[in-house]
Every structure is written in C-alpha cells, then in structure tokens.
N, C-alpha and C positions, 0 to 999 in steps of 0.2 A: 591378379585379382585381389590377392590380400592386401597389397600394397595401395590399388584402388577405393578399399574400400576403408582403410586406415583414413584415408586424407578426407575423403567422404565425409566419415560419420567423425571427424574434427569439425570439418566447416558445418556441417551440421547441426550440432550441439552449438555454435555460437548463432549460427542461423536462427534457430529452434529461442534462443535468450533476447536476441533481435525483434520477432515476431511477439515472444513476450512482453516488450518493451513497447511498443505499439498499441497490445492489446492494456496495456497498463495506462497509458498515455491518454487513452480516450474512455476506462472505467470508472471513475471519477465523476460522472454526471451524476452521481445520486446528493454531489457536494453542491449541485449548481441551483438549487432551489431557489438562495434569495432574486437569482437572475430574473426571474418570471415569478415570483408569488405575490408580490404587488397587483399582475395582471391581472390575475385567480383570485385577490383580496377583491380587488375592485368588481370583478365580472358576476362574481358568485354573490356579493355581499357578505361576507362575509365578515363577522370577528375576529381581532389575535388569535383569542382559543380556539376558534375553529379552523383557521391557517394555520394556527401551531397544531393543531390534531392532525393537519392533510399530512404536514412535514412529519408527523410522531409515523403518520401510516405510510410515508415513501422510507421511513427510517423502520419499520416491523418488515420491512422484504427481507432484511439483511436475518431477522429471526428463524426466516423458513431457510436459509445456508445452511441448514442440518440435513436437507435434502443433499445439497450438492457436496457436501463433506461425506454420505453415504456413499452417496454416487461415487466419488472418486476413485475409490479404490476397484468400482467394478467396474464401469463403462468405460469407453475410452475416451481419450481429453478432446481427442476433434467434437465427440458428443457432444460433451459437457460445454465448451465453447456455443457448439449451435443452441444448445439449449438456452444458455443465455443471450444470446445476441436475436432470435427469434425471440424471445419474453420482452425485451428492451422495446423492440420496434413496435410491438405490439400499447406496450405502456405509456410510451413515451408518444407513440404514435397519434393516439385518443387525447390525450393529452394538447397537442399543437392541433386536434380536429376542433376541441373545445374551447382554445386560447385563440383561433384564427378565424374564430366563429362561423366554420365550416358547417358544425352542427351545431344545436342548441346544446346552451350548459347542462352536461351532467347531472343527477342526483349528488347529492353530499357522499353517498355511502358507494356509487360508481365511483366516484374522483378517487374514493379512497382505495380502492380497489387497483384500478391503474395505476395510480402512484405505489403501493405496494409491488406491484409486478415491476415499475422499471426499478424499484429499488432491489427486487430480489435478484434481476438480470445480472449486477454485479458481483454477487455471490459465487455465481459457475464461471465467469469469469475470471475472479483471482483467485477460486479454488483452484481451476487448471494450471494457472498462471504460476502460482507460488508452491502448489504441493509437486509440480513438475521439475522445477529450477532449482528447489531447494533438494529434490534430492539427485537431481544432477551434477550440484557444486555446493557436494555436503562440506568441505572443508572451507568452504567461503560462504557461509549461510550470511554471516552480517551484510556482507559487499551486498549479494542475491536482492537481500531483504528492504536494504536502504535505496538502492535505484529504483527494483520495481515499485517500492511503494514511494518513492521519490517521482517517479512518474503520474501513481496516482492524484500525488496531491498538483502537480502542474499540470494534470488535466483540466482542472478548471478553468485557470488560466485562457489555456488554451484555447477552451470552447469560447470562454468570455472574450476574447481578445481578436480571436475570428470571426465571433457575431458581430463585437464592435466595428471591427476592421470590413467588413462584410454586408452586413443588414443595419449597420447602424443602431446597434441594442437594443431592435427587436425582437418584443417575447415568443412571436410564433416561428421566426428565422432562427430564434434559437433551439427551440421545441425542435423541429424539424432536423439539426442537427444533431442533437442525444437520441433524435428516434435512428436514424440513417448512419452516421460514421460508424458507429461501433459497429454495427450489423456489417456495413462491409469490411473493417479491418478483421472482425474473428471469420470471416469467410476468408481471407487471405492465411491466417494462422494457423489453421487448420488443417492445410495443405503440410505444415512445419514442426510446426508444437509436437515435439515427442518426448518421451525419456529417456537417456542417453546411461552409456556405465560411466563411474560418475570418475573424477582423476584416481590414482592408486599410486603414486611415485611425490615425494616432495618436489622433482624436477617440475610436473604436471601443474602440481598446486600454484606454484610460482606463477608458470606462464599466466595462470589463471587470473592470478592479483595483477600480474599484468595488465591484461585486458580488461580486467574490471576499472583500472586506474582511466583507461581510455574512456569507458566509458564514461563516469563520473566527470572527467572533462567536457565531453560531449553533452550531457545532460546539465551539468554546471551555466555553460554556453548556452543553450535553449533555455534557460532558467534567466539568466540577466539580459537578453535579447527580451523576453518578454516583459521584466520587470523595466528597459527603456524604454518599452512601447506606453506602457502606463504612465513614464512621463513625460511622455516627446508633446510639446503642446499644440504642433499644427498636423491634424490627422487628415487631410485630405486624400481623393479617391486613390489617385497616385502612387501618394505612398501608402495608404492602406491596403491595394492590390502586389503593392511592393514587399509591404513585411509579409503578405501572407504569402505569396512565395518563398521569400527564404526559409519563414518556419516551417513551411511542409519538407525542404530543403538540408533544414537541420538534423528535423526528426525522421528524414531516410538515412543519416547520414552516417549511423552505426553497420548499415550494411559494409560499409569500409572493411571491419572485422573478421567477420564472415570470409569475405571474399582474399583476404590479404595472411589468412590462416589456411585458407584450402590451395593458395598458390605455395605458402610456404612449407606444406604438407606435401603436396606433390612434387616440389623441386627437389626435396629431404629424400622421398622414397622414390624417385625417378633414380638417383644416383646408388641407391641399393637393390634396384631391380636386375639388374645387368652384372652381377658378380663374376669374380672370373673362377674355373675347376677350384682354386686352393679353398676360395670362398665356399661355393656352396658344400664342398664338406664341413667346412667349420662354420656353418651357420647356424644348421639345426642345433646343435651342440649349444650354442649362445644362446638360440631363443629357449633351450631348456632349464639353461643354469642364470636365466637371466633374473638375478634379486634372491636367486633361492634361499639366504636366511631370511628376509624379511617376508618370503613367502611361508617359510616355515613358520615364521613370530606369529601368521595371521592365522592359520591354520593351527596354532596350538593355542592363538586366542579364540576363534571359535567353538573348539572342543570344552574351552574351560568354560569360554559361556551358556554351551547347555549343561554342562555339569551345575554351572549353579545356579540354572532356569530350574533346576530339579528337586535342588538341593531344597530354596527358596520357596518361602510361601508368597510373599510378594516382591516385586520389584523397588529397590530404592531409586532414589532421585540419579538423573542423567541415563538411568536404563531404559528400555522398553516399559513403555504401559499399554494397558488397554482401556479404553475411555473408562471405564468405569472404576479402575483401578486410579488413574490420573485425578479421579474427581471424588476422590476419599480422602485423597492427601490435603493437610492443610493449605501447603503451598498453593496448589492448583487455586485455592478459594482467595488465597491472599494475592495471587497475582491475577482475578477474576476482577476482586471487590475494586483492588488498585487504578485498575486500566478502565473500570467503570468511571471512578474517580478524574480519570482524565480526557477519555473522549466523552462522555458524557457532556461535560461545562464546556466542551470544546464544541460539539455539536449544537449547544443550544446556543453560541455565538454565532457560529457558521448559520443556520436556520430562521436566525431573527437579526440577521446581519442589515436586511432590505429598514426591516423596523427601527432597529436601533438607530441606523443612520439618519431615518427622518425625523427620530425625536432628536436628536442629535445636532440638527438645522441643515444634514445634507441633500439635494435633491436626486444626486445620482451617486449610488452607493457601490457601482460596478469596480471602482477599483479598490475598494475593502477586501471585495471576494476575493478577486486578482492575488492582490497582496498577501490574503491568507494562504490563499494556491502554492503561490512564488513560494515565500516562506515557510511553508509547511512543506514544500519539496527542501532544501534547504536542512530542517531541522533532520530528515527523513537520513537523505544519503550521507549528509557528514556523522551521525549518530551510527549509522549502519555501520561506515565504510574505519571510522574510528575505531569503534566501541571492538571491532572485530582484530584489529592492531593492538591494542591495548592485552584483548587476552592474549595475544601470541609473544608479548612482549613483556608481561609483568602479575598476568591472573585473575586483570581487574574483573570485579563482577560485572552483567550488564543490567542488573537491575538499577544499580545506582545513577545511570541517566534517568532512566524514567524516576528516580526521587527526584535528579534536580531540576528536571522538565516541572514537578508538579510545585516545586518550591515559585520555582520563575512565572507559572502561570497564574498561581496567588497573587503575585502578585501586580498584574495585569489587571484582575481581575481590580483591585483596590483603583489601581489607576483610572479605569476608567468608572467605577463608581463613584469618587470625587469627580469625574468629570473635568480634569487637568488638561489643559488646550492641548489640542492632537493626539487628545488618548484613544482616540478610535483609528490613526494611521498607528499609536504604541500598541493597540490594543489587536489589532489584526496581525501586525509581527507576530507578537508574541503566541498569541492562541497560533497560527499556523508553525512556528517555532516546534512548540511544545506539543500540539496535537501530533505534529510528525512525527518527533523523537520518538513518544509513546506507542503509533504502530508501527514503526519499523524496527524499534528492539522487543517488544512484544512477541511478535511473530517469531524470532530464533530461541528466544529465552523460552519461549515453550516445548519448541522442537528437543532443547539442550537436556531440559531437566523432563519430559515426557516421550522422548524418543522420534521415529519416523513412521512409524510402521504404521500407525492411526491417526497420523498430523492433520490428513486433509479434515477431519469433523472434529480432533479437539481445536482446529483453527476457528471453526466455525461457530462451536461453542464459545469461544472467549470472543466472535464477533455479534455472539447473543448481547455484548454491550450495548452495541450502536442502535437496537430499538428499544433496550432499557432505558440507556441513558437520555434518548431522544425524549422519551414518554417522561420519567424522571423529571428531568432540566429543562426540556423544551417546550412539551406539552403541558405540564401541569404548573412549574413552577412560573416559568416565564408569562407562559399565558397566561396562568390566573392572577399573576401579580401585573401585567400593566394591562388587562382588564378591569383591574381593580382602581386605574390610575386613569384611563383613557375617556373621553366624552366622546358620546352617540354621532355619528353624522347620518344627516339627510338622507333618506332610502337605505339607510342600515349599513352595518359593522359601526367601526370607531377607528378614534387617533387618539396620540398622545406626544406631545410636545413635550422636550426639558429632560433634563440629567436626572430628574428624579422617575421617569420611565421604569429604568431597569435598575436604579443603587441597591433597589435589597435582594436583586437577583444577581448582580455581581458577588456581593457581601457574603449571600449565600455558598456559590461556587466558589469562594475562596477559600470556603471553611471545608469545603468536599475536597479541596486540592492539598490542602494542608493534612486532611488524615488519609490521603492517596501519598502523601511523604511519608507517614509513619508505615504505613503498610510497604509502601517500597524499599525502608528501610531494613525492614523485619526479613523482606526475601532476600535483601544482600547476603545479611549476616547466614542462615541458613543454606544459603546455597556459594558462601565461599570455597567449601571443601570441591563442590561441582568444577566449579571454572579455574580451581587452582589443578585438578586433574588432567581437565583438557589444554591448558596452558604446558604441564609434565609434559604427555603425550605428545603436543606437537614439537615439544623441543626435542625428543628425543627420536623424533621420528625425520628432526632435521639435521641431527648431529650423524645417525644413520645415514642419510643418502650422502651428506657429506663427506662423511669418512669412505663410501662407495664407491666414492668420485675420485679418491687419491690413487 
C-alpha cells in the first residue's frame, strides 16, 4: 500500500498541474472584450466613455479577489473553483442574453453589473490555480508562474480563434462560449486540483525542471499552431473544423505527463515491493537514515527560525509576512505602483484594441487580440521559465525583467503614436510581450520577498491593479480623450477616424512606463541581497545531494 500510494500521489500532483493548465487556458475571457464590445457599442448606443466604463466595470471584478484571496486559505480549492465558474456563467451568461437579443437591452448600470461578475469569476479561479501549484512546486515557482499564466494569456487566442474557426466571429457564439467552457473545465478540475507536499530532495526538483521543460514545449506548440491559424489565408469549414480538432488535441496533450510519471512510479516501486529476507531487515534501517544530515540541516533550520520569529519585531524581506506587515514595507508599494505602471497602459490597449483598430482603417480587428494573446503567452513562459535559470545560475534579480518589459513597452507605445505603417501588428507584439513578462514575474517576486503563508490575498491585492489601472488608462484617460476627438453619429455614441485618435494617450502611457522603469529599478537594487541568498541556497543544496550521490 505504501508503495501504491507513492506512485499515486506522483501522478497526482502532475494530474492536479494538468487540470491547472486547462483551468488557466480558458480564464482569460475577462481579456476578450474587444471581441464583442463593438456589439454592445452599437446595440446600447453607446459612447467611448461609456464602453470604456463597461470594460473599467468587467476590469473592478478583479477588485473584489480580496474575497477569494481570504477564501483561500479557508475553504477548499474545489469551492473556490465552483464559486468561480458558477459567477462566470452567470455573467457572461446575461451577457450573450443581451448580445443575441434574447432579451431586451439591459440598464447601463445591470451591464455593469454582469460584467463585473464575469470579471470577478476569474479571480477564484487563478487564486486556486496559482496559490495551489506554487506551493506545491515551491522550488520552481518561475516555471509554475510562466506557463500558468502563459496559458492565460493564449486563452484569448483560443476562444478568438475557436469562434472564428466555429461561428465565424460571432459576438453572441462567442458570449456563449466565456459563459459555458470554463464552467465545464473547473467542474472537471475539481475532481483534481489539490495540494500536494511539495519536492524535498534536489533529485525531486530536477525531475521537476524536467517536466516543466515538456511542458513549455507543449504550450510553445499550441502557441504557434495558433499564431499559423491567424495567418493561413483560406479558412474554409474543412479546415476550420480541422484546426479545432487538433487544438482541443493539443491542449489534452499534457495528460501525456501525468500518465508516463505514474507508469514510471509504479514500475520503480513494483521492483521494491517484493524484497527478499536480507532486504526487508535492512530496509527499515534506510528509510530511517535516509538524508539524515540534511534532515537534520532542516530541523535545526526550523528551530532557528522561531528563535528569530521571537527574537524579531518584524519580519525582513524574503521571510514571512502578514498582509499587513507586507504592506508597510516600502518594497511592497514600489512593486504595487510598478506593476500598475505596466498592466494598466497594457490593459487600456487590450480594452480599446476593437477602437483603435477602426480609427486606425481596420475593419476586423480579431487578430490584434489573437496576436496580443499569442505573444503575451510568449513574454509570460519564456520570462518565467528564464528568469528562474538565471537565479539558480548567477543571482540575477527578477525584478529587472519587468524594468526591461517597461523600457520596451515605451516604446511601442511612441510607435504607434506616430502612427508608423504596421504599428498596430508592432504595437500588439509588444503590449502582449511585455504585459506577459510583467504578470508572470510579478506573481513569484512577491511570493520571494513576502513569503507563502498569506500569498493567496497579497496576490490579490497587487491584482487590485487590473481595475485601477483599467479606470486610470482606460476608462478615463482613453475615453475622455478620443471623446474629446470623435464626431456624433446618427441615433447616438460616436467615431473617430485617424492616428490622432489615441497619439496623446499613447504619449501618455509611455511616460507611466518609463517611471514603472525607475521604480523597477529601485526594487532590483534593494532586493539584490534577496535573490543572491536564494541563488547560495540552492547551490549549496545542490553541491549536498551531490556529494550524497557519491
């Protein structure tokens, strides 16, 4: 039975990152706005600003994630999953009633409402998602970091690319699918998604980087599979029921893992089940002395660490905090303001991507999203799966990506405020580029320098950006500035034609991205001492199992 349950709770635990992965791959809908708010411009009448106010109220769900950051630590993750995937269908649900003109249009202040709740659906979602996986594969938090939320960003993608291939980019066949998938993939999750003890041996960690390398293959794969569909020029039924096969095909295709770790776990402990007499006396013996100095190393590390929980009035940087403690520290505020500084300009591209491309002279703006999606998965997992090499290799900080994301996004941001031929296919790279980098080193660099123990709601506090920034940049900037530029049309809202649309709202955001480079600077330098620790640590935690091994 023990042996049984060794190989079990292996395939398990990658099962369990699997199911992650999935639920990652279709939480992403709160990015998919521009796909359908043309509909919603047109149906409601609606103004910029008042479209840019729907997108600021699907972008304030992500506000109320201080619920599910409380949650996490009590309820359990199957909850927290239904809780979101029941909010989603509900939101998104209303939503494709009012887009498919099932019912009459909504009040202004219901739309905003609904839109709020599918935006908040997201929230218990990657809180499960991420406060789960990260501390089940605490010594690969970057890898963790950058797939899952490498997933999120090729959710877009995905949905976009399936309506297209599907409904032919229809806003109510697409409604319908942000109300429906997710709700059934976190019913599937649910059954899986647990927490697991997390590796304890450098042997463990390895295999670990192993499997993460597969996967990043595999997600890499579904990532230019998609980005060909966006350019393949003849999409007929054919091959459009053709790609959406293989992608559903793809994105099963990490069960591979799972299942190729519990056959390898079982063949390992089949052949030490069956000992002969000399064995089983000398076995108990090994599983007792098995590591015993580095057993001991950890146990005189935990004794010393309450000694100086006692000692200490407060915690420094890379210990334990308690939210309250985390958000006294200057860091915490410089790595707030920072990451406002980059999703923010990032979302109010993403949000007004349907608009900009019509002032712009595009008619169909679906593969900007796409593009953002692709390459914002892209920025996400190679930033993750890097930045996490780099400390085990030399100490580098991970703040300093997110400097050069905000460096590179400036200047995007210029690009397409002159208005330079194809600076909206430059300009969609780069914003998914650099919005990715920024929340998938984000999310460990908080973990790093404020602990585990209360991840799930300071995660959600620093995701208090995404309706700041939204309201900030998209709601009031963007809107009121090509309100300010747009002419009335016949039965209400307006338009706006020309590169002088958005120039002083690019111009603007490049100057928020350039003091998100000083502030990300300032965290390097401060938190060197941090990641040159963790760097010591694991080498010498590697030089240990090595010399083990001889």
């Amino acid at each position: 039975m023990r042996f049984e349950a060794s190989y079990t709770a292996t395939a398990g635990k990658w099962l369990a990152f699997v199911t992650a992965v999935w639920v990652q791959a279709i939480s992403g809908n709160n990015y998919t706005f521009s796909n359908y708010s043309d509909a919603l411009k047109t149906l409601m009448n609606l103004t910029q600003l008042q479209l840019n106010n729907l997108s600021v109220a699907k972008d304030a769900g992500k506000a109320f994630g201080i619920l599910a950051g409380l949650a996490s630590d009590r309820i359990p993750t199957p909850v927290i999953l239904l809780i979101g995937s029941i909010e989603g269908l509900v939101g998104y649900g209303a939503q494709w009633l009012v887009v498919s003109e099932k019912i009459k249009p909504l009040s202004y202040w219901q739309m905003c409402i609904f839109l709020c709740m599918g935006g908040n659906s997201t929230t218990w979602m990657n809180t499960a998602v991420l406060v789960t996986c990260i501390r089940n594969f605490r010594r690969n938090r970057g890898p963790v970091s950058g797939i899952l939320k490498g997933y999120v960003g090729l959710s877009t993608a995905i949905f976009t690319d399936l309506c297209t291939a599907l409904f032919n980019n229809n806003s109510s066949s697409f409604l319908i699918m942000l109300a429906t998938v997710p709700f059934a993939v976190c019913l599937i999750a649910v059954l899986f998604l647990r927490e697991t003890p997390p590796a304890t041996t450098a042997a463990e960690e390895e295999e670990e980087t192993k499997y993460f390398n597969i996967f990043n293959i595999l997600a890499v794969v579904v990532a230019l599979y998609l980005l060909g569909y966006d350019f393949f020029p003849i999409k007929n039924k054919a091959f459009s029921l053709t790609f959406s096969t293989v992608l559903i095909v793809l994105l099963a295709s990490p069960l591979a893992i799972p299942v190729y770790s519990f056959v390898k776990s079982w063949n390992s402990n089949r052949l030490k089940a069956e000992p002969d007499v000399e064995e089983q006396i000398v076995e108990p013996l090994l599983v007792r002395q098995d590591f015993p100095a580095e057993d001991k190393e950890e146990e005189a590390a935990v004794e010393w660490a309450v000694v100086e929980a006692q000692v200490k009035q407060k915690p420094v940087l890379g210990e334990e905090h308690t939210v309250f403690e985390a958000v006294k520290t200057f860091d915490f505020w410089i790595l707030f303001v920072s990451f406002l500084c980059g999703v923010g300009t990032g979302l109010a591209v993403m949000n007004n991507m349907g608009q900009i491309g019509l002032a712009l002279g595009y008619t169909d703006v679906s593969i900007f999203v796409s593009l953002t999606s692709i390459w914002g998965f892209f920025g996400r997992i190679i930033s993750g799966t890097v930045s996490e090499y780099l400390i085990r290799k030399a100490g580098i900080q991970r703040p300093l990506w997110n400097a050069a994301s905000q460096i590179v996004m400036a200047v995007g941001y210029i690009l397409m405020a002159l208005a330079v031929p194809g600076c909206l296919y430059i300009g969609s790279i780069v914003v998914g580029v650099c919005y990715g980098v920024r929340l998938a080193i984000s999310v460990p660099i908080a973990s790093e320098l404020f602990g585990l123990k209360y991840y799930g709601l300071m995660y959600n506090i620093l995701v208090l950006n995404l309706p700041l920034g939204s309201f900030l940049f998209s709601g009031l900037l963007a809107g009121y500035l090509y309100d300010a530029q747009a002419t009335p049309t016949p039965g209400g809202g307006n338009t706006c034609v020309g590169a002088h649309c958005y120039r002083l709202v690019f111009i603007i955001m490049s100057i928020a991205c350039l003091l998100g480079f000083g502030l990300d600077i300032i965290l390097s330098v401060r938190t060197r001492n941090i990641y040159t620790k963790i760097y010591r640590s694991r080498k010498s935690k590697k030089l240990m199992s090595e010399s083990g091994n001889q």
